[in-house]
N, C-alpha and C positions, 0 to 999 in steps of 0.2 A: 628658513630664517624668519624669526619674530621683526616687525617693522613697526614702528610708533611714528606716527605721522601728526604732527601739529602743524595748524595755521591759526594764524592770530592778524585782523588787521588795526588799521590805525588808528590810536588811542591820544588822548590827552593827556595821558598818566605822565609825570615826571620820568618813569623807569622805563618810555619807551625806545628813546636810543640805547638802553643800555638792551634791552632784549633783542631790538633790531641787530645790533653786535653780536651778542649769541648767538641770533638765528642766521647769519653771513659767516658765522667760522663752518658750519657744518657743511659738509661733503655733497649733497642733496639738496642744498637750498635754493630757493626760487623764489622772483616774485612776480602775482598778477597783477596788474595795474599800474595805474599810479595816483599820485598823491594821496589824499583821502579815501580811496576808493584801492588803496591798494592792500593785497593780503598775502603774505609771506607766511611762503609752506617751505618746514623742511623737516625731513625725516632721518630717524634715529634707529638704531638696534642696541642689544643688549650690551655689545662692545661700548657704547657711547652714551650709557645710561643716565649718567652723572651729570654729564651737559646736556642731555633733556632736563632734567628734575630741576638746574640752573634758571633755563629758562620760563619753564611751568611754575616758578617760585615768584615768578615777574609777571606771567600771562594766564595763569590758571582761571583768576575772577573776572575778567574783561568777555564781558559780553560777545566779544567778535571770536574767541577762541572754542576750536574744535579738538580733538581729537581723534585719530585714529588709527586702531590696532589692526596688523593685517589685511588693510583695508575696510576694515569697518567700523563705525562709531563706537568711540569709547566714553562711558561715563566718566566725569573727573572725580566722582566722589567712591570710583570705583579702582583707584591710584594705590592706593594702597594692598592688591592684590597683583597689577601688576608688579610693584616693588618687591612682594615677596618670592615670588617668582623671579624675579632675575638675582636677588640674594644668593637663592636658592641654586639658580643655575650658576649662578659664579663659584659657589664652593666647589658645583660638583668639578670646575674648570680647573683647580687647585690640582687635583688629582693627575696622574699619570691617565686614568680609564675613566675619566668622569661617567658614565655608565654606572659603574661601582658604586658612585654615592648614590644614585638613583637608588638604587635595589638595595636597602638594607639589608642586613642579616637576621635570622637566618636563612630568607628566600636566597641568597645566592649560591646554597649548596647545591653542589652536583646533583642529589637524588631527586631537586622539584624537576615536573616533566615541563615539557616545552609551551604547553598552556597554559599554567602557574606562573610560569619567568614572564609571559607576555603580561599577564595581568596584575605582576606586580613591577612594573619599569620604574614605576615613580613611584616616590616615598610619602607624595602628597595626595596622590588620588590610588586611596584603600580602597579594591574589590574585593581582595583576598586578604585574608590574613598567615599567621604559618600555622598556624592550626584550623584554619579551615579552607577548605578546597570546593575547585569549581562542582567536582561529582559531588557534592555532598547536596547542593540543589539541583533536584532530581525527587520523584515519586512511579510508586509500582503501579503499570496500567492492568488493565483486564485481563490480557494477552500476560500478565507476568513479567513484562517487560519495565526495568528502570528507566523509564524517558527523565534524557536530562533537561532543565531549564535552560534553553538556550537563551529564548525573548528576556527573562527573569535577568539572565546574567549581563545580557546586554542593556537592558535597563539600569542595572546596577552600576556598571560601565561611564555609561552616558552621563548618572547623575552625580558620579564621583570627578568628574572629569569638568563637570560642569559646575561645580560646588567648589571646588579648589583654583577655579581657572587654570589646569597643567595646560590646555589646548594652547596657553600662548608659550608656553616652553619650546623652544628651538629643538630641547633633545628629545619632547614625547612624538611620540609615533602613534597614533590615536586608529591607523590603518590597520597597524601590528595589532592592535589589541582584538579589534571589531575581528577581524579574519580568523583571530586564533577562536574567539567564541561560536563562527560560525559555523567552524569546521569541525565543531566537534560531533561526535556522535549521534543520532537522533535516538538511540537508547542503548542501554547494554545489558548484557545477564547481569542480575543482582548477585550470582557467588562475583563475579569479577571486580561488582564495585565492592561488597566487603571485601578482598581481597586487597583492592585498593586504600579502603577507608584503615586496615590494620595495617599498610605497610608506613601507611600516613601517621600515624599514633606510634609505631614504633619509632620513627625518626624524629617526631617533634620531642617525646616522653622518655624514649630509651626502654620500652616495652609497650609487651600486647595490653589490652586491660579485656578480657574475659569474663564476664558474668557468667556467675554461678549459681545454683537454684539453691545448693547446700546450704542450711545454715550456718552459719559464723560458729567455730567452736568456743572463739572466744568473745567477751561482753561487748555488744556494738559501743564504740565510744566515737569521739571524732577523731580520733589516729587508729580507727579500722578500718580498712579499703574496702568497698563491694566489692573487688575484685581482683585474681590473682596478678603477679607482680611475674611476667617471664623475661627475664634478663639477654640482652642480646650475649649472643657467645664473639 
């Protein structure tokens, strides 16, 4: 559960009863002190988002206010990424499977493998796309062996996660993701990954694309493929 935690204390502002009101309806509310010296803390979730924003519309500028997301400082000029995220998570709440909106289409066919579907949960933090896949970062060692990018993909991970803010989303699973990358192979025969890389092109394109050394019989133009066209049966 995503938790927003604001404290604000005692202000001169005309709008202070009126936020001390807001912050006594909430479920969590508390206060340290008293009189002058007093600061009232109360925490929020995504459920109750609208009555934060109420009162951050009153207390946001006042020097005595903090924030905090899951327990840790939050910027306020960084408000506007929380809000998208909980937009965000509320649509997907619309849903019978809110999962479903997470994962656009076409990542939710049956044919992506199980570490595809982990690294694409969320529709706001891109690892993968559907035409490109985790083996596809990866390089041939000495030994002939395709070693995949594991560190690479986990970098890639971290800073899509951390560039969208999903880590405050209640529904990502940021453990699912790291463990699917960890666990994958430390290299594979290269006929397996083309194997891989052409069953991946035929699902995204609806065929192989094959490079040919023959020349084109007919005039290269820009509606000539370099490559043949095999049709799935």
């Amino acid at each position: 559960m995503t938790t927003i935690t604001v404290e604000f204390g005692h202000s001169t502002s005309p709008n202070y009863p009126a936020a001390v009101k807001i912050a006594r309806k909430t479920r969590s509310y508390r206060a340290e002190g008293e009189g002058k010296a007093v600061v009232h803390v109360c925490t929020f979730t995504f459920e109750d988002f609208r009555q934060m924003e109420l009162l951050l519309e009153i207390v946001r500028g006042w020097r005595s206010t903090r924030i905090f997301v899951k327990d840790k400082p939050f910027l306020r000029r960084d408000l506007w990424q929380l809000r998208a995220i909980q937009e965000c998570w509320r649509e997907a709440y619309r849903l019978p499977n809110p999962e479903s909106y997470c994962r656009p289409r076409p990542w939710a066919h049956e044919w992506t493998d199980e570490v595809k579907r982990a690294l694409t949960t969320c529709r706001k933090a891109q690892v993968l796309s559907h035409d490109l896949n985790w083996f596809d970062y990866g390089y041939l060692d000495t030994q002939g062996r395709y070693v995949i990018e594991k560190d690479h993909l986990l970098a890639l991970a971290e800073n899509a996660v951390s560039r969208s803010r999903t880590d405050l989303c209640p529904l990502f699973n940021w453990q699912r993701m790291a463990e699917a990358i960890k666990g994958l192979p430390d290299a594979l025969d290269p006929a397996v990954v083309e194997q891989m890389k052409r069953r991946a092109k035929e699902f995204v394109f609806g065929f192989t694309a094959d490079v040919t050394e023959e020349e084109p019989t007919e005039p290269a133009g820009e509606n000539v493929l370099p490559f043949t066209k095999k049709r799935r049966e």
